[in-house]
N, C-alpha and C positions, 0 to 999 in steps of 0.2 A: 261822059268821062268823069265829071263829077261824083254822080251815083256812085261808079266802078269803085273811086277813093275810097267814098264812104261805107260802102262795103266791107273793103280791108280793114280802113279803121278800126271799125266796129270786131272784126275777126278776130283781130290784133289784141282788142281791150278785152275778149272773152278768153284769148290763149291766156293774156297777163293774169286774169284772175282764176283761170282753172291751176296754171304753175301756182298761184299762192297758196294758192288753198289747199295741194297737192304739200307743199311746202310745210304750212298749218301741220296737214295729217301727221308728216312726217316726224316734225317737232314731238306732236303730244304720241305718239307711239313707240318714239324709238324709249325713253324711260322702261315701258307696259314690257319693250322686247327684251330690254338688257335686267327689267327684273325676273322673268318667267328663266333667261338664261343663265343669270347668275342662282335662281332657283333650281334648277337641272345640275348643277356643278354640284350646288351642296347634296345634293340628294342622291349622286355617285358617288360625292368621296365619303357621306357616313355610311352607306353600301358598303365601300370597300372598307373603310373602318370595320364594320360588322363583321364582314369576310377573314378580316386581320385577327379579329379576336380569336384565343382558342373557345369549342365549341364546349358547352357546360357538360358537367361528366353525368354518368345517367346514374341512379341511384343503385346501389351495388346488388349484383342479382343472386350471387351466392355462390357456393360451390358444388358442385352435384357429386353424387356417388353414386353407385350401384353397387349390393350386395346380395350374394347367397353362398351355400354350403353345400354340400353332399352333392357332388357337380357331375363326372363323365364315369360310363360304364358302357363300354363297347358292345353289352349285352343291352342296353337301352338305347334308345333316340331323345331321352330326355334334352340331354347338353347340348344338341345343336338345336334345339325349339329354344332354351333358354339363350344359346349363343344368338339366335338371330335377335333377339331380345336387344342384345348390346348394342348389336351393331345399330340401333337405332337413339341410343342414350350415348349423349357425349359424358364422359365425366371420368373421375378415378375411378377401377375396380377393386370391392376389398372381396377378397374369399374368405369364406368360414371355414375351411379346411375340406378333409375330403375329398380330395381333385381330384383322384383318380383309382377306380379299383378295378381287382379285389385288395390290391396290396400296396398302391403306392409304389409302384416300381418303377424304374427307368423306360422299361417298356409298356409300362400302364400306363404313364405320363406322354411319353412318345404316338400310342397308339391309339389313346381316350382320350386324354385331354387335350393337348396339341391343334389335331385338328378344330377342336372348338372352341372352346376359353382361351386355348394356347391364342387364339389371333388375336388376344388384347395384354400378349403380356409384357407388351411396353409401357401400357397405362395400370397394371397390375397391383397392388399389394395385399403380399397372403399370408394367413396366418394355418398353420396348421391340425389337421386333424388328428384321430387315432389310425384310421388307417395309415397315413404316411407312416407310421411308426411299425407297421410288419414289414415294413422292408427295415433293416439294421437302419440304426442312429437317421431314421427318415432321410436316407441318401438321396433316393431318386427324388424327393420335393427338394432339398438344398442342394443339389446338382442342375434342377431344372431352372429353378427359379435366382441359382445364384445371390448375388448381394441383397439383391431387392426384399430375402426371406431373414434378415437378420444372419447372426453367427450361427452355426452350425450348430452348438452346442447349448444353444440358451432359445432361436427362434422368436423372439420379441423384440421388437425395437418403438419406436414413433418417429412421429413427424407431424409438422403443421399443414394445413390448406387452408386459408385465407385467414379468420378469427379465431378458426377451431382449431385443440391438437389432439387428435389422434394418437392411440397405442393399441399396437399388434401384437396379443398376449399369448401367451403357449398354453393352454389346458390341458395339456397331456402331462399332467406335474409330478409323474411320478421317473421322467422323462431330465428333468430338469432340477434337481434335487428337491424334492415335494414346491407345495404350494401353502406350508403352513406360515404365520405370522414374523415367522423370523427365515424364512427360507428366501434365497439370493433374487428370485424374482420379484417377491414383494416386495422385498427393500428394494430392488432398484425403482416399483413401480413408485412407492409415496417418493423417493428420491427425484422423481424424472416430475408427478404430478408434482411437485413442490416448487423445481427449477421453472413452470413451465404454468406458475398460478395466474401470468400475467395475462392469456389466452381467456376469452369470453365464454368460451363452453369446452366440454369435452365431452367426444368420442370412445370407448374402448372395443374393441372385438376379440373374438377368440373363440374357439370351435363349441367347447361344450357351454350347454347353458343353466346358470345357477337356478332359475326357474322353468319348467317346462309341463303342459300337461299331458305329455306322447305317453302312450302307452308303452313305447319300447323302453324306451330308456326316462323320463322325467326328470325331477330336479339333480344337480349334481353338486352335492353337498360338501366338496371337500374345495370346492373353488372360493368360497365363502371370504376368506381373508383376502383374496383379489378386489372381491366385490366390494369387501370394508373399506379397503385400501382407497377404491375410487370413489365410493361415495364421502368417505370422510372429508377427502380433497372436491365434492362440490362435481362428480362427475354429471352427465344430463342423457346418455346413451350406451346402452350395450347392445351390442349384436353378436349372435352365435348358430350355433346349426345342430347339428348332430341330432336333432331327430327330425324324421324326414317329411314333416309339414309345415306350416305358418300361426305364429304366435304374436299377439302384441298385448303386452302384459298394462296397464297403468304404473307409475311413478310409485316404488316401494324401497323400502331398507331392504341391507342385505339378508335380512332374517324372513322377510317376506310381508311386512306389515305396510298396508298405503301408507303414505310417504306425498301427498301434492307441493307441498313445502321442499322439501329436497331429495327426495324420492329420486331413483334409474330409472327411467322407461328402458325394460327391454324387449328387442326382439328375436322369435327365433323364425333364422330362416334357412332353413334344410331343404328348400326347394330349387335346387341349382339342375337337379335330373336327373341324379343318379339313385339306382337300386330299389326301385320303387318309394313310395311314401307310405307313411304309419298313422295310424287312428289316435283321433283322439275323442275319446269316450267321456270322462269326467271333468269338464275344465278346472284348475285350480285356482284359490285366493286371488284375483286381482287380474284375470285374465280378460281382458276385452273384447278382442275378437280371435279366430283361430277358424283356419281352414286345412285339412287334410286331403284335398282330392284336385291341386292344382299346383302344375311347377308351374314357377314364375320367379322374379328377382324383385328385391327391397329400392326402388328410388329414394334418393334424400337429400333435400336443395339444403344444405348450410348456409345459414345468414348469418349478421355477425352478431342476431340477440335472440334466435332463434331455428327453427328446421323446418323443414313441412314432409312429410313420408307418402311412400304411393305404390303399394305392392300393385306391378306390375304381370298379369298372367299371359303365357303363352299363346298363342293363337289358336280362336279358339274355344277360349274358356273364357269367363263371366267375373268370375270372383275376383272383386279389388278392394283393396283398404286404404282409406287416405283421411290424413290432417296434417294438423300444423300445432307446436308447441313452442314456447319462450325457454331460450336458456336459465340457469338458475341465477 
């Protein structure tokens, strides 16, 4: 019976010291638990802090365009090879004029252009050709195109896209009371470039081109005072069409002399689809690249101190031309 006690006793004294020590643990851990869980708190709430924050803005990507000229001819397939073109470039469209032949009519527009280029003429702005002009006072393009084409009677206007301002000039200037130094478009242009010096670069477009080395047609010498007009004001881009291949001239005055300092790059792009394309045999002063035997459309990311360009060709075809240039 004795034993039995001692026994217990002994049980009793290893229960008391397993509880202490149990006890012990508890003491020197609960600190180790209530640190790691007050570490867990803070490490959700700067989480949702970070989450709270707005997210940093990305660095600006620019504004894209697409352009070309000499566009739809029911008698070609060019314009819907160039139309699928679009439909894969998000951005503004400009036209170089051209839309629709033989004449620019309600029903050339209707029945050529419409179905192809017509499907972007929400994101659209056009500047006009000489064809639109064998239909009287180019009705059928300012009927089609409505507000988006300027006044009826003048066809030029602008506008901004993000750094850049843009102007949609009329080269058909005999159209519009000439295009000499004192005629109502030029004054309105140094007027409009003047309001509008606050803009980082500038754009201008319009059908014919002051430089060109097509054998159809080439330079067009009476647009000259336009050309003054923009460079004087510190222009960085022309774009134009009317002869029916691709051109991308270097940075020159309006007289035709390099120019890297402040110099126009311009380009012609007549390769929208229509009526075939034209040769070119001798390239001229200051001409870089030029191709004849591909429709395609002018890419151009706008930045806000510079462009990058990307003739785009049809499917297909090979021939591409691409850089990047600093506004002035």
């Amino acid at each position: 019976m004795s034993k039995l006690v001692g026994m217990v006793a002994a049980g009793l004294a290893v229960a008391s010291l397993l509880l202490g020590a149990a006890a012990s643990v508890r003491r020197r851990l609960a600190p180790m638990v209530l640190v790691t869980f007050m570490g867990t708190l803070l490490a959700v709430g700067c989480a949702l802090e970070r989450l709270s924050r707005p997210l940093p803005r990305p660095p600006p990507s620019g504004e894209v365009i697409v352009a070309a000229g000499d566009i739809a001819d029911c008698r070609s397939e060019g314009a819907e090879a160039t139309a699928e073109l679009l439909e894969g470039i998000d951005g503004t469209v400009l036209t170089l004029g051209d839309h629709a032949y033989p004449d620019g009519s309600a029903e050339d527009f209707e029945e050529c252009y419409d179905p192809t280029w017509g499907r972007f003429e929400d994101r659209t702005k056009p500047s006009p050709g000489n064809h639109e002009y064998d239909t009287e006072e180019a009705e059928g393009y300012f009927d089609y195109f409505g507000k988006a084409a300027g006044e009826p009677d003048k066809g030029y206007y602008s506008y901004d896209l993000g750094a850049w301002h843009l102007v949609a000039l009329n080269s058909n200037c005999e159209e519009v009371s000439g295009c000499d130094a004192e005629a109502p478009q030029v004054c309105w242009l140094k007027a409009d470039l003047a309001a509008n010096d606050d803009k980082s670069c500038t754009l201008a477009y319009m059908h014919h081109p002051r430089f060109s080395s097509g054998g159809k047609h080439g330079n067009t010498h009476y647009i000259k005072p336009l050309w003054e007009a923009l460079y004087e004001a510190g222009a960085d881009l022309v774009l134009s069409g009317h002869e029916h291949n691709y051109e991308r001239f270097a940075p020159q005055n309006p007289g035709g002399r390099a120019d890297p300092e402040r110099g126009i790059r311009g380009f012609v792009v007549g390769t929208g689809g229509g009526k075939g394309l034209y040769p070119i045999v001798d390239p001229i002063a200051n001409s870089e690249v030029h191709n004849d035997n591909t429709y395609g459309v002018l890419k151009l990311t706008l930045r806000p101190e510079g462009y990058e360009w990307r003739f785009v060709p049809v499917g297909g075809d090979e021939f591409t031309d691409s850089g990047s240039a600093g506004c002035h």
